[in-house]
C-alpha positions in Angstrom: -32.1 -44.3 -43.2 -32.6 -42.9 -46.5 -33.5 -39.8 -47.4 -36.2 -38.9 -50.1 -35.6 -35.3 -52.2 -37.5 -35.2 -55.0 -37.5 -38.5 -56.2 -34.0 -39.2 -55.6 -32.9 -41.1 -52.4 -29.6 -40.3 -51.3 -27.8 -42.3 -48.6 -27.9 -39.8 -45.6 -29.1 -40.2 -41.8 -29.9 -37.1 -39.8 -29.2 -39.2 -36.6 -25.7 -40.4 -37.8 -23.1 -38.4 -36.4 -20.9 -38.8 -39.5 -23.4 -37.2 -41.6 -24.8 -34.9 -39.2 -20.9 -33.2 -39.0 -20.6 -33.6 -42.9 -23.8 -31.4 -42.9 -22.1 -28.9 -40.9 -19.1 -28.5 -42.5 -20.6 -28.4 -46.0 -23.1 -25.9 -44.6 -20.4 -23.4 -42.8 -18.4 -23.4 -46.0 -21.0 -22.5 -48.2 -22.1 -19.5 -45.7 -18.7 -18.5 -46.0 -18.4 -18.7 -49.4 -21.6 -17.2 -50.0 -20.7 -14.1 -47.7 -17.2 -13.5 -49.5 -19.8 -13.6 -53.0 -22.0 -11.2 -52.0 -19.5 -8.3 -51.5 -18.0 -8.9 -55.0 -21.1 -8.5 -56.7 -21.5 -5.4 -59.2 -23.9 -2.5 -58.7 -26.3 -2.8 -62.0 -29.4 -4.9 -60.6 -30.0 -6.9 -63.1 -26.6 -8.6 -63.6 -26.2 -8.2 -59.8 -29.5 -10.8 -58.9 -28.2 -12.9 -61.9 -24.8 -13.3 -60.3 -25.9 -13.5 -57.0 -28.1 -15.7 -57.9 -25.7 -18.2 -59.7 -23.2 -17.8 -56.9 -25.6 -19.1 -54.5 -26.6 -22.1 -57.0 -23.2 -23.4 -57.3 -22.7 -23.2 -53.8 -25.6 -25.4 -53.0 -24.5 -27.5 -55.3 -21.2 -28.2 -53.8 -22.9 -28.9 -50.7 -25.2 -31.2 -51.9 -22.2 -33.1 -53.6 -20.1 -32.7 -50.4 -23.1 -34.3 -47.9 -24.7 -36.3 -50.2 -21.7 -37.6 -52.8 -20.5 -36.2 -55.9 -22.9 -36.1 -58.6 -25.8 -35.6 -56.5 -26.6 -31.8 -57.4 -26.9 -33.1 -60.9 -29.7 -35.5 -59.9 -31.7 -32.8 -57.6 -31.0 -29.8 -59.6 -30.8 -31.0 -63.1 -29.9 -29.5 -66.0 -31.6 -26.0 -65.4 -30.6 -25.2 -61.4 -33.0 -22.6 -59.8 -33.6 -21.1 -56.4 -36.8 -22.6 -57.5 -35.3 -25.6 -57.1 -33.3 -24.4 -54.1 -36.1 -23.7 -52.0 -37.5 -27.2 -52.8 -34.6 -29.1 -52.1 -34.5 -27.2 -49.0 -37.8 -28.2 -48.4 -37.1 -31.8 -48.5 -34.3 -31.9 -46.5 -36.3 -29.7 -43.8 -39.3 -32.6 -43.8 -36.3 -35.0 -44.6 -34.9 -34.4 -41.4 -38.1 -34.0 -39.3 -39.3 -36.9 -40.5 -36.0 -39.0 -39.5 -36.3 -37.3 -35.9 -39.8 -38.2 -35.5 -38.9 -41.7 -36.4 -35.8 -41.9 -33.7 -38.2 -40.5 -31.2 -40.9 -42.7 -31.6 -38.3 -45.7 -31.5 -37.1 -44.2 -28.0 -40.5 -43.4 -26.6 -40.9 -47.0 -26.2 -38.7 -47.4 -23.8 -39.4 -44.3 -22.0 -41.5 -44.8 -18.7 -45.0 -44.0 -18.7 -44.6 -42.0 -15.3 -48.6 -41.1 -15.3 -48.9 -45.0 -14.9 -47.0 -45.0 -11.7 
């Protein structure tokens, strides 16, 4: 299956094992990394949300290169990244996935039993 973020369809499968763990990984190392940012980050508030901010911006975007393919931040996030941006993305890959599962389970239903027919 393909998956549909903003226009861009990216070759990933939320029922494929392969991806799902590819998902995972990508998603652990960019909690980590983002944990190990946020305790570097200066004091003044202003340069604080800015770095925060970017931090968290180029960790997405090494996840989205790592489960989708290199080069695939550029297409979602484009030349001016925001958590704007983030949140849609996000968004897409939330509906993305529900949409996939919906799909699966409405191939499996079929061959479920009708036990109220019985």
């Amino acid at each position: 299956m393909a998956l549909n973020i903003n226009g861009v369809q990216l070759d990933f499968d939320f029922t494929c094992p392969k991806d799902i763990m590819r998902y995972r990984t990508a998603m652990e190392r960019m909690h980590e990394a983002s944990q190990s940012a946020q305790n570097a980050v200066d004091d003044t508030a202003l340069d604080a949300y800015a770095e925060v901010v970017t931090n968290l911006l180029t960790l997405f975007a090494a996840f989205l290169d790592e489960v989708f393919g290199e080069g695939s931040a550029q297409k979602l996030l484009g030349e001016k990244p925001s958590l704007t941006k983030f949140t849609e993305i996000q968004n897409a890959l939330l509906a993305g996935a529900e949409a996939q599962s919906k799909a699966i389970e409405a191939h499996f239903s079929k061959y479920t039993p009708n036990r109220e027919l019985r």
